[in-house]
N, C-alpha and C positions, 0 to 999 in steps of 0.2 A: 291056247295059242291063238285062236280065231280072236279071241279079245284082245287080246293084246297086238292084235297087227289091227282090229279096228278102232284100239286107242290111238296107234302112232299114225295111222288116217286122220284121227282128229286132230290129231297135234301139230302133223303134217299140215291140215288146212287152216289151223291159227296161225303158226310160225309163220304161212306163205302172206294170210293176211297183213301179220305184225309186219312183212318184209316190205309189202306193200302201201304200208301207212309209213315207216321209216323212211322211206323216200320222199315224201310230201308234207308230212306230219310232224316225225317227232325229232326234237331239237337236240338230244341224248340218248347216250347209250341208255342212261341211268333209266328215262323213260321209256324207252323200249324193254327192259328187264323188267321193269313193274308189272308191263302188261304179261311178260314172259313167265310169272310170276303167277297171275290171274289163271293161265293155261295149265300150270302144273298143278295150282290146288284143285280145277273144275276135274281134269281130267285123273289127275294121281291122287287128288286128296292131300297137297304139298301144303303147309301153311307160311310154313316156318321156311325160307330159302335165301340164299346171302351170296353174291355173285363178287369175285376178287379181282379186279381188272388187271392186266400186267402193262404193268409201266418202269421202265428201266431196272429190269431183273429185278423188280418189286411186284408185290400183289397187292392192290390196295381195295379193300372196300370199298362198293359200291353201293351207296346210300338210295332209297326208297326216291324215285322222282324228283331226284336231286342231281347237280353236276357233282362232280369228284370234287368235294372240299379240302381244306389245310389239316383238319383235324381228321379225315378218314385216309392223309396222307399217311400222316404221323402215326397210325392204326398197322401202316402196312406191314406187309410178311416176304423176307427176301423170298426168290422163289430159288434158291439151291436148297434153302430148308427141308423143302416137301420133296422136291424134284424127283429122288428117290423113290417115291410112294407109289410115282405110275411108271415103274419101271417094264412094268408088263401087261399091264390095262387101263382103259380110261377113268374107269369108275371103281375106286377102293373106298375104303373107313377109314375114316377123320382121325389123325393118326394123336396121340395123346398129347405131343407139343401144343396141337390148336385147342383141343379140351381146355385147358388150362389158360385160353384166353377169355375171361369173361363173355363177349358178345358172341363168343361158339361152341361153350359150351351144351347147348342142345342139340349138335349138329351131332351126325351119324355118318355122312356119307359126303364123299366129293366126286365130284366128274371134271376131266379136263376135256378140254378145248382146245384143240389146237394139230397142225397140218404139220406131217410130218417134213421132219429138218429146221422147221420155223421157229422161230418163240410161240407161246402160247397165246390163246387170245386173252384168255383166266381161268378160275376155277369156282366150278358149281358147290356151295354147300348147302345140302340140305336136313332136315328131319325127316328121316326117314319113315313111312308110314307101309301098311300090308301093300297098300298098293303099289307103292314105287318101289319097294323092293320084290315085290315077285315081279312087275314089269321090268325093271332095269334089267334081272337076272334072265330076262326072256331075251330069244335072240333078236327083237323088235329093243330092246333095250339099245346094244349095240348099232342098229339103224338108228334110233333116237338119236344117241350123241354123235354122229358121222351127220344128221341133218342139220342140229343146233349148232354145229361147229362150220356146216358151212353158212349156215343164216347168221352167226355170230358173222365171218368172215365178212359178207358182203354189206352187214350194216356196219361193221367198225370202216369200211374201205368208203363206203356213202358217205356218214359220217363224218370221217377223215377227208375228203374231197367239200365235202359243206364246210369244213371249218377253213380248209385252205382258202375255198373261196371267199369266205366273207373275214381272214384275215388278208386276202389280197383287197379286200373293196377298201378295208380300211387303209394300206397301203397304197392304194390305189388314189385315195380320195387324197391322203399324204401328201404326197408325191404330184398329185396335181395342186394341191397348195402350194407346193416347197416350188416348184419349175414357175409359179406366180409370183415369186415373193423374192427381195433380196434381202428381208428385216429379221436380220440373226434372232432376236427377241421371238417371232412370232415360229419363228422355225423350231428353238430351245422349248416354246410352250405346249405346240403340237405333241415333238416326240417325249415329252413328260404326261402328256393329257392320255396318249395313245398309250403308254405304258400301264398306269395306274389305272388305265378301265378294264387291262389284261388282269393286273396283280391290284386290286383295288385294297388290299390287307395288306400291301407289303412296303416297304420304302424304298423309294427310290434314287439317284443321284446322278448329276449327271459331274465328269470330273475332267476337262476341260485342261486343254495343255495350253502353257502359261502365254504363247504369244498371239492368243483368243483375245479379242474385244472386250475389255476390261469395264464399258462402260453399261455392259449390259444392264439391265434393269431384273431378271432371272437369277434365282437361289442355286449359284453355281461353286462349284470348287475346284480349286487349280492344283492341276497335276503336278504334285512335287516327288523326285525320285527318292528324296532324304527320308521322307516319311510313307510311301504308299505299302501297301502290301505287295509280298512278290507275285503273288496272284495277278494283282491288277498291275506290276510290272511287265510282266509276261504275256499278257493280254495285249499290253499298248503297244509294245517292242518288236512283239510275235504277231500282231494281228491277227490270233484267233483268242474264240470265246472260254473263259477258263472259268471253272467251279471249286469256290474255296468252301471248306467246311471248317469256318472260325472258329472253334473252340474256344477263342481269347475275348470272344464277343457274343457267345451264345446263339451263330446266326449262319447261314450258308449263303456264301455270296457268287453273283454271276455275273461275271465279267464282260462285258460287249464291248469289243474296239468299235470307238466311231470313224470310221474309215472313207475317205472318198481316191480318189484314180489317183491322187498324189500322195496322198501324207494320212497318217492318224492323227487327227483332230484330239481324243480322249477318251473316254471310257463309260459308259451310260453302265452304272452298276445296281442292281436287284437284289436287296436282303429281305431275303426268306426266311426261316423258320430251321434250326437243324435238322429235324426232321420231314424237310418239303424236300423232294426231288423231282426238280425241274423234267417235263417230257419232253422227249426230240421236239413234238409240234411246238412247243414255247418257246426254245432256244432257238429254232428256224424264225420261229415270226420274230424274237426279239433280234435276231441278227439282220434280218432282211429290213426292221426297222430302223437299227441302227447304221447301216448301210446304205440306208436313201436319207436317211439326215446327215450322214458323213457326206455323201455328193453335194446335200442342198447346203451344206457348211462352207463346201472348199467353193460352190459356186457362189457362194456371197460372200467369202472371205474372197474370192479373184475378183468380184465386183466393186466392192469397197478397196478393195488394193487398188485397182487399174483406177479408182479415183483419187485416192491418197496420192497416188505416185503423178498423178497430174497435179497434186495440189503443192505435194513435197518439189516437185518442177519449178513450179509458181514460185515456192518462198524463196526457192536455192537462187530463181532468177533476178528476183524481187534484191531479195538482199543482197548478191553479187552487185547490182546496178547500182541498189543505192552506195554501198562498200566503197566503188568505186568515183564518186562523184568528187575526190579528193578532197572530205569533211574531215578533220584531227581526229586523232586516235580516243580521243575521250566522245565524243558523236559516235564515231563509229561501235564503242562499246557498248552504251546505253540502247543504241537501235539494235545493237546484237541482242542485247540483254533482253529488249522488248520480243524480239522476233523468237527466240527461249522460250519464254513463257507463256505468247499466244502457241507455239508449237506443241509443246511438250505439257503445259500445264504445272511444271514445278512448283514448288513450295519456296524453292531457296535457287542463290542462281551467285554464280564468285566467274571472274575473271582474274586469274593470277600471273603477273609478269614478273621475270626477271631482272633484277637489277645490281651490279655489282653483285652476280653471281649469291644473289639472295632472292628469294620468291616476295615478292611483294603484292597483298591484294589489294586491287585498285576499287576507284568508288564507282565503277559500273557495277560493283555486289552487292546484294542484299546484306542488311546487318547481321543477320546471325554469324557471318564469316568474319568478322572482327569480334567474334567471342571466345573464349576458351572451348567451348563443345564446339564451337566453325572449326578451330584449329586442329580438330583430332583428326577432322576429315581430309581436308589440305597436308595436315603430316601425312596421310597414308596415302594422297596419292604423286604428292611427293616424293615418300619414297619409292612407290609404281613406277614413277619415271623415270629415277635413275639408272635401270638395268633394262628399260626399255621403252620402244614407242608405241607399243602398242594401247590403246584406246582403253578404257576400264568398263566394264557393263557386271554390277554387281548387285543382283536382285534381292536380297537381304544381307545388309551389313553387319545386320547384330549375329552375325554367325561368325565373324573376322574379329567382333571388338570384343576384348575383355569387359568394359565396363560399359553399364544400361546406357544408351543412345537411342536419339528421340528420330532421326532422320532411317531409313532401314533399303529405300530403293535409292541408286549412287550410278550414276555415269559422266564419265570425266575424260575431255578431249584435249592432248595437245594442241598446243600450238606454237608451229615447226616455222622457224626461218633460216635457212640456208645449210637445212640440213642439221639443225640443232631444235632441242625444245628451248623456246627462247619464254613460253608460257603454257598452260592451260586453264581451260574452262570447266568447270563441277555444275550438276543439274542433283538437286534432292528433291525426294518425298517420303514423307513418314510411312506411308503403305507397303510393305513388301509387293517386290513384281508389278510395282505399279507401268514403270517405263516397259513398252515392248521391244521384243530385236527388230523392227521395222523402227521404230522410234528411233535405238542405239544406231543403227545404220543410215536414217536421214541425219542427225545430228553430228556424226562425221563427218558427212558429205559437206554439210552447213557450214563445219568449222574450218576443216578444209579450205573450201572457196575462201572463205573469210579470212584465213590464215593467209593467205598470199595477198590480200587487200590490204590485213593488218601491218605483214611485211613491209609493204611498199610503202605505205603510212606512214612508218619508222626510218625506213630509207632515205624516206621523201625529208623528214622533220631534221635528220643525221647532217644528208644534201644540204639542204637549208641552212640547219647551225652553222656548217661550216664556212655557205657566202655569208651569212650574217655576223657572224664572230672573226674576231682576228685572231689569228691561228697564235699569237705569242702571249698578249695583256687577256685572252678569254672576252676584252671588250668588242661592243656591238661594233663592225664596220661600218665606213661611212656611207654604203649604201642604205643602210638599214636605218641610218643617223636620220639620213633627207628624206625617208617614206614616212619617220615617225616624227618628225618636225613639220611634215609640210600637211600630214593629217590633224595636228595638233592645232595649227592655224587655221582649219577651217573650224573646227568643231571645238576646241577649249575656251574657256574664257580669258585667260591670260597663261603667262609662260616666262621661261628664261633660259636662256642658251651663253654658257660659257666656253669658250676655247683657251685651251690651255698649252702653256706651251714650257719645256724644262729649260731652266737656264744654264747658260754655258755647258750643255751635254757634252757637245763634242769634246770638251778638255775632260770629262768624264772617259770617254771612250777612249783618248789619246794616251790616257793615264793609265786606268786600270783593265783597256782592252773591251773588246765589244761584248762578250760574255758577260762584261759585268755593267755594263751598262744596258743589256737588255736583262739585267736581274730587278734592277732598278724600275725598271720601266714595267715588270711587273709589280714592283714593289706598289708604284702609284696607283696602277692599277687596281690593284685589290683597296688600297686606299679612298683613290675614288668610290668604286661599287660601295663598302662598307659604310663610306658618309652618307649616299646620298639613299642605300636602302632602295625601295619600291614606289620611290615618288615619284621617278625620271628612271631614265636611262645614262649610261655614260660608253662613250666608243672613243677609238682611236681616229682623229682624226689624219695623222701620216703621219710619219718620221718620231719624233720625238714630242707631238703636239697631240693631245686630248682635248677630250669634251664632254660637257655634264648638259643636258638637257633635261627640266622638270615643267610639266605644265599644272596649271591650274597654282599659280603661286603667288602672291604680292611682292612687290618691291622690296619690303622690310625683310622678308623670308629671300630672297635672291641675296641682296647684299652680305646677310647673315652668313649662306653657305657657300658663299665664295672666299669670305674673311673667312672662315673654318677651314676649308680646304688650304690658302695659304699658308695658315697656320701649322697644320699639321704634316705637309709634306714634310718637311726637313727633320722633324721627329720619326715619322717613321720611313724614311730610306737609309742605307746605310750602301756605298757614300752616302753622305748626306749632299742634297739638291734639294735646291728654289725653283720655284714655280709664279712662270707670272701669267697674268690671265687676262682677255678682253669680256666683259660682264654685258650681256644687252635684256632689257625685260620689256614685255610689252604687255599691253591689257584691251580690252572692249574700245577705249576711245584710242588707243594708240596698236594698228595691227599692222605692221612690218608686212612688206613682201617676202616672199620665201627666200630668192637670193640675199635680199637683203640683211636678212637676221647675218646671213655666213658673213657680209660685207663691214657690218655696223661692229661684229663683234672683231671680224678681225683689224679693225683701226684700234679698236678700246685694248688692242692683244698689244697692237704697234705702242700705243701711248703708254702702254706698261711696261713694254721693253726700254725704251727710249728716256722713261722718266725713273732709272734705277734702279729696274726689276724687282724679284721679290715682292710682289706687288698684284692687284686687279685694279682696272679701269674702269668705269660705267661708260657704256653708250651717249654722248650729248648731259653727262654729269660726271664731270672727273673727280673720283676720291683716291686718295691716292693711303694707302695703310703699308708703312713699315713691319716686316715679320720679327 
């Protein structure tokens, strides 16, 4: 007996040493058991001894002067197995389940560790020798493991406070980068470098919700609901950390919401090994890690926002002002179109209006929308508009279309006049998820604005036709006549100006009534337009009297299209009616004053009334043609 209380003396004054160097010294459990190890064979004669750590209702071995590795993970023993075995002592025989494990099969004897109500700290297995079993069976035995249990306690609590702290330094050190930095790139590098030096064997990923900085330069993945695991559903939805054991992948995965004060950013996931299970301390450090890059995300994502949104200011103001400078509706598309592309980055860019209640694409688009695969897109969101106004933002199309399509990211904006789609705008790119909901919501706003620019544009052009056209013949009025004549004399090199006028109308109207003399008078109308084409102009000048105006002509070409139009009045009216006409042409050495050209022609108008009708007159050359 006296022996054996001055063995647990010595054993008492190694443990107190080992508790003493554990403080300052040693970096693991694993090398504090080595030494612990040392003590049982000087003093017991122990050679052979194998220490089980308890880590999440597991017992895993604990390897010789080593951290707890992936493979002495994978070794481990639940602990409801044994639990049984010290149902009434600390110290029993190694029950035949662990026999029958290779690496314990020489073991004899185990001792637990551990305060009562608690979890265990582990369990001792040794080879048994004369010595350590007549001392264990000594009442110094039972002191023995009542001291190792609580030297165990106070180095696992040491221990367990060193690692917190120097996973806070690394957090620490984090965290004062991340509060440095507003460069998403450099923030995504940290918390992947900080992961992978915890799990240096294991993969990593981080999986990133879709209206995340796409232009990152970092091996990221976007969180899709169609395909994620519900694991990592649950994770992102629920914000907390969730552990899957994939059996469909051979892998146990660990879920971390990246989370800041506002929103879940996405999911930072660790595939393990099936057989690795993660310890509280891990899942603490990888939450607290992914939780200061969830803040250092949502604080550079508010950074970059609060600059975007000054810049989205800029373009909405930008383009409003210039929208407004009252440039036609084809300028105004094209600088749309540019203001698109510097925006948004697309691939492909259509402006489609209405016309006569048909969609028409205008040549402010990209060619690919005058092709058969343009057209698939424009049908669908065409027919998106029929049943509604709402705006399109569809992050991959090839999920909609029956047949392979090269274009897959699709947002497509109205555009509203007077409370109708009178058009819309299509933005493509082949990338899925390429466009962001910050994107789809400046692009609204853009079109929006513009939408009311485009309006008034159309208004304005409507306005316009209407002083410019005469509401019966569709021809140009005579304001319109004197802008484009008297511009024409400064700037053409020659011209010709006929006034025209119906003969004997009034017996026309006397006769068959005013209706049908203003059928007539379209009938010239269209007459006229149709001879004279896109060379000139032709307008009403009053009552019963027109006018053809073409610059840039010769005298032989003027004479020509006046004998033509004589000509053919009387062919196509029905009544049939004569037209007589004053002809004036002028070139480089002969340039009329502006009144004059009206003055010159209308004498050559009188000389054709006067000399028989049916007829045209030349200015200062009278020819006189019979129809």
């Amino acid at each position: 007996m006296t022996d054996h209380l001055q063995t647990l003396k010595y054993i008492k004054s190694d443990v107190l040493s080992l508790w003493v160097s554990s403080n300052g010294e040693l970096a693991s459990f694993s090398e504090y058991f080595f030494l612990l190890k040392q003590c049982l064979k000087e003093h017991l004669n122990v050679s052979n001894a194998i220490f089980l750590s308890y880590e999440e209702n597991l017992l895993v071995p604990l390897e010789d002067a080593t951290a707890i590795t992936i493979e002495a993970r994978q070794k481990s023993i639940p602990w409801p197995m044994i639990e049984a075995s010290f149902y009434q002592q600390k110290v029993v025989k190694l029950p035949y389940m662990l026999k029958e494990i290779e690496s314990f099969k020489d073991m004899t004897d185990m001792a637990l560790f551990q305060i009562e109500n608690k979890d265990p700290f582990g369990i001792l297995l040794v080879e048994a020798t004369d010595l350590w079993t007549d001392f264990i069976n000594s009442d110094a035995g039972e002191d023995f493991v009542e001291i190792l249990t609580k030297i165990i306690q106070m180095i696992s609590e040491n221990l367990k406070v060193k690692l917190n702290e120097d996973q806070y330094k690394k957090l620490y050190n984090m965290t004062d980068l991340f509060h440095s930095t507003m460069d998403i790139d450099l923030i995504l590098e940290n918390v992947l470098k900080n992961i992978k030096d915890n799990f240096p064997e294991f993969n990593v990923e981080l999986i990133l919700s879709n209206d995340q900085d796409r232009h990152t330069t970092i091996d990221i993945k976007l969180f899709d609901y169609l395909s994620e695991r519900p694991a990592t559903i649950e994770a992102f939805v629920s914000g907390e950390l969730t552990v899957e054991l994939a059996n469909d992948l051979g892998c146990r995965l660990l879920n971390v919401p990246i989370k800041g004060r506002q929103a879940i950013y996405g999911i930072l996931q660790v595939n393990a090994p099936m057989t690795y299970i993660f310890s509280s301390s891990e899942k603490d450090f990888v939450r607290m890690l992914a939780q200061a890059s969830g803040n250092a995300l949502e604080n550079a994502k508010l950074y970059h926002q609060s600059h975007r949104l000054v810049r989205d200011l800029q373009l909405i103001n930008e383009t409003s002002h210039r929208l407004n400078m009252r440039i036609d509706i084809r300028e105004m598309l094209l600088f749309l179109q540019k203001q698109l592309m510097k925006s948004f980055q697309p691939m492909e860019v259509c402006f489609v209006f209405k016309n006569n209640d048909k969609f028409e694409v205008t040549e402010a688009s990209t060619s690919f929308f005058k092709t058969d695969e343009g057209s698939v897109y424009i049908r669908h969101v065409e027919q998106h508009f029929e049943n509604t106004f709402d705006p399109l933002f569809i992050a991959d199309f090839s999920r909609l279309a029956s047949d392979k399509i090269e274009y897959r990211s699709v947002m497509a904006i109205p555009l509203l006049m007077e409370e109708s789609i009178n058009g819309f705008s299509i933005v493509l790119h082949k990338e899925p998820y390429f466009f962001s909901f910050d994107s789809f919501k400046l692009m609204q706003s853009l079109i929006h604005h513009s939408s009311l620019a485009i309006a008034n544009s159309i208004l304005r052009d409507q306005l316009q036709e209407m002083v410019d056209r005469d509401h019966l013949t569709k021809l140009f009025a005579r304001n319109y006549l004197d802008r484009y004549v008297e511009k024409s004399l400064e700037k053409d090199d020659s011209g010709m100006f006929l006034l025209i006028d119906i003969d004997n109308f009034k017996r026309v109207n006397d006769t068959y009534g005013h209706q049908i003399g203003d059928r007539v008078l379209v009938q010239i109308a269209s007459q006229l337009k149709k001879t004279v084409g896109s060379k000139g102009i032709c307008a009403r000048w009053g009552g019963e009297e027109m006018s053809v105006y073409v610059p840039n002509i010769n005298d032989e070409e003027a004479i020509q299209l006046a004998k033509d139009l004589v000509e053919l009045i009387p062919m196509k009216t029905n009544p049939q009616v004569t037209i007589s006409a004053g002809l004036i042409t002028w070139n480089q050495k002969y340039r009329p004053a502006f009144q004059s050209v009206f003055l010159h022609a209308d004498n050559a108008l009188y000389e054709a009334k006067n000399s028989g009708k049916n007829r045209f007159c030349m200015h200062d050359h009278t020819l006189q043609t019979n129809a």
